[in-house]
C-alpha positions in Angstrom: 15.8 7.4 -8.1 13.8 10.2 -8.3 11.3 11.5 -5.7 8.7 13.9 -6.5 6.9 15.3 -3.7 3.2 16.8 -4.3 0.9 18.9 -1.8 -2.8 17.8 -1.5 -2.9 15.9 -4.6 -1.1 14.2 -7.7 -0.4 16.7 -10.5 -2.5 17.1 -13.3 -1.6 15.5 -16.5 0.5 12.6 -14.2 0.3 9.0 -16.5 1.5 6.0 -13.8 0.5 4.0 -16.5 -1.5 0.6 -16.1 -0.1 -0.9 -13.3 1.2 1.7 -10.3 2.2 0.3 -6.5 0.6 2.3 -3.9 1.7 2.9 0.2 0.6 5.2 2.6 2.3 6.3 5.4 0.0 7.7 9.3 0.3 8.9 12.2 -0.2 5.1 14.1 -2.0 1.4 12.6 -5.7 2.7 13.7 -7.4 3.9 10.6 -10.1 5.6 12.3 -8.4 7.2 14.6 -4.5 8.2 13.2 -4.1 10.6 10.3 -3.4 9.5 6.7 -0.3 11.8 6.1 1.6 10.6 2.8 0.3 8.7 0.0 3.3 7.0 -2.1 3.3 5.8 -6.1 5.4 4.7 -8.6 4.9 3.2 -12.2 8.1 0.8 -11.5 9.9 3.4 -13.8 12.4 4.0 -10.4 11.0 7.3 -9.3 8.5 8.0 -6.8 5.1 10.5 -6.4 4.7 11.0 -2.6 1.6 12.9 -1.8 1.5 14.8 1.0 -1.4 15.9 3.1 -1.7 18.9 5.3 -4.5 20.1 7.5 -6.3 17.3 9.6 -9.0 16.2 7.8 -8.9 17.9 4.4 -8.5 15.1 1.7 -9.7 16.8 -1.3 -7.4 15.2 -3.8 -9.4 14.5 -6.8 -6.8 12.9 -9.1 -5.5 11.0 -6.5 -8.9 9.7 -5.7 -9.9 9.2 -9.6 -7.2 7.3 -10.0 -7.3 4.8 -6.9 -11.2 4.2 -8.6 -10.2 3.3 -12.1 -10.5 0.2 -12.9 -8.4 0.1 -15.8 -5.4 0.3 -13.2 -4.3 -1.9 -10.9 -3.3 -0.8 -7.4 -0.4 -2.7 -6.1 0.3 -2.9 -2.3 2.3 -4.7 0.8 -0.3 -5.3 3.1 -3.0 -3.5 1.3 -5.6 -4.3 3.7 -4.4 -1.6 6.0 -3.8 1.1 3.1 -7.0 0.2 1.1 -8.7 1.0 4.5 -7.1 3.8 5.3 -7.5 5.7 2.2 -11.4 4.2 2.5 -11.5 6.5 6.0 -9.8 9.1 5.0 -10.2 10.0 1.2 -13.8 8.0 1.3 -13.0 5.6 -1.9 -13.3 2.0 -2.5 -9.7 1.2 -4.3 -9.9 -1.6 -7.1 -9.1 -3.5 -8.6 -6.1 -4.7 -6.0 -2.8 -6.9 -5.5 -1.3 -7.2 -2.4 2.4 -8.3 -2.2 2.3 -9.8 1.0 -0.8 -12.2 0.5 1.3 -13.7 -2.5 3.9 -13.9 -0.8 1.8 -15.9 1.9 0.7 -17.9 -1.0 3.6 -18.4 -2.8 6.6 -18.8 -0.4 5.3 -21.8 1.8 9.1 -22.1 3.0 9.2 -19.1 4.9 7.7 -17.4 7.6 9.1 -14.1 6.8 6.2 -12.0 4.2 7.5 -8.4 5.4 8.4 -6.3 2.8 12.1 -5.9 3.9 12.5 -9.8 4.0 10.7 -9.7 0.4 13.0 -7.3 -1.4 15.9 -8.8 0.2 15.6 -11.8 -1.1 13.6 -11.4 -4.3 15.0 -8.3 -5.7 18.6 -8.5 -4.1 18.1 -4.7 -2.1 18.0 -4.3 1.5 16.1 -1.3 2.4 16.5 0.8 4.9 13.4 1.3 7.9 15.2 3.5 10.3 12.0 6.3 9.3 9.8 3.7 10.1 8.4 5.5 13.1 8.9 9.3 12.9 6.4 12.1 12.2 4.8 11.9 9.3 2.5 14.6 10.0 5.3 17.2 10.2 5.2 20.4 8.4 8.3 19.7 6.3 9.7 15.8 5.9 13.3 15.1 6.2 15.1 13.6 3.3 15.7 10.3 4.8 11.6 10.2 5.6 11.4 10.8 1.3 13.5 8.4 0.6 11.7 5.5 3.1 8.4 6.5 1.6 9.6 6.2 -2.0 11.4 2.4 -1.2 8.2 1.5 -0.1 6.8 1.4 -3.8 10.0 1.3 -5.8 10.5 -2.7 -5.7 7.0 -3.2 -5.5 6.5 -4.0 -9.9 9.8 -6.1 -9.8 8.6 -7.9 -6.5 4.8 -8.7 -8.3 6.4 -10.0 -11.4 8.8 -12.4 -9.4 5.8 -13.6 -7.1 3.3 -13.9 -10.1 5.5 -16.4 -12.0 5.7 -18.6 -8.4 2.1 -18.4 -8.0 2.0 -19.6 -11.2 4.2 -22.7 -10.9 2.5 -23.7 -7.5 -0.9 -23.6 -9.5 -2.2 -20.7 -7.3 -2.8 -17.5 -9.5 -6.5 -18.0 -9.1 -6.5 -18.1 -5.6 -4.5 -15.3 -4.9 -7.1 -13.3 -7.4 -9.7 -14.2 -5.3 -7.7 -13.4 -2.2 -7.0 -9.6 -3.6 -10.5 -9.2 -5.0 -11.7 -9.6 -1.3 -9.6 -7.1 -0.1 -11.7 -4.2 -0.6 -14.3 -6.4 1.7 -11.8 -7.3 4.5 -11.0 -2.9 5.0 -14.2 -2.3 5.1 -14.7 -4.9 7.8 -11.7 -3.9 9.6 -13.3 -0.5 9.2 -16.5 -1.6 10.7 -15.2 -3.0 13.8 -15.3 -6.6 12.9 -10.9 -6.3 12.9 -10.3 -8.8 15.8 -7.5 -6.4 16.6 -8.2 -6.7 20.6 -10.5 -4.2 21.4 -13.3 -6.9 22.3 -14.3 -7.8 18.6 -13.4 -10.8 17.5 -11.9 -11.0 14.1 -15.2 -12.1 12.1 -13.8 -15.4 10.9 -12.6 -16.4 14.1 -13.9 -19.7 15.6 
């Protein structure tokens, strides 16, 4: 594994190819309200490009931001409807087209009630990562190496992980479904983003009873 950290934006001339898995890491689970500190991809080739992000507020970042838009590449996540809204606050762009790990896996393993993405590699892919940098600062000036190494297992296992849950959505007769569950992503962040979340703070999720 390799881990290539970048300051403000990918480099120029970076190919992820068609398909790259995507993870952010902030400074807390409120998108409006925590800093977006890291951005974290990999083409499934076993090395990661972390992007790291410096001042408060200054997302310039135009590769980063072209390439989250193209729709000739598709953005895989765990949980993307926090990280597509996010990177919506923060960098201002609608990602598409989408897959989110942890909806297929909500569609696809029916025997389980664990859809984390430790639970999912574990079992799937056969590698238990490590979250002991779950919680630390990701807005510090310079990040430790364990910190590089979490952020780069976020999206390492991701391609495998899609590829495993793809052919079980296809034997359950649910691919089509779980499109239509990713391609309404992008709608669910910006709801979130829009206070219709249901995350306590007196709005009720909007497809609440």
């Amino acid at each position: 594994m390799t881990v290539h950290l970048h300051h403000g934006d990918l480099p120029e001339g970076l190919d992820l190819g068609p398909v790259v898995a995507i993870d952010t890491e902030t400074l807390g689970l409120k998108p409006r309200r925590d800093r977006l500190c890291l951005v974290q991809l990999s083409a499934g080739d076993g090395d990661a490009h972390l992007v790291k992000f410096g001042a408060p507020g200054v997302y310039e970042a135009p590769r980063l931001k072209a390439l989250l838009a193209d729709p000739k590449v598709l953005k895989v996540f765990h949980y993307g409807r926090f990280d597509i809204a996010v990177m919506k606050h923060h960098l201002g762009i609608d990602t598409q087209p989408v897959y989110c790990t942890k909806i297929a896996s909500k569609l696809a393993r029916t025997y389980t009630d664990k859809h984390g993405l430790k639970d999912l590699v574990k079992e799937l892919v056969g590698v238990d990562l490590s979250k002991a940098s779950q919680s630390s600062d990701w807005a510090a000036a310079t990040l430790s190496r364990d910190q590089l190494d979490y952020a780069a297992s976020d999206v390492l296992h991701l391609h495998k992980v899609k590829a495993i849950l793809d052919a079980m959505l296809a034997r359950e007769g649910r691919t089509a479904l779980a499109a239509q569950c990713f391609a309404f992503l992008p709608t669910r962040a910006a709801l979130d983003l829009a206070g219709w979340a249901g995350d306590g703070e007196g709005e009720r999720d909007l497809f609440a009873h």
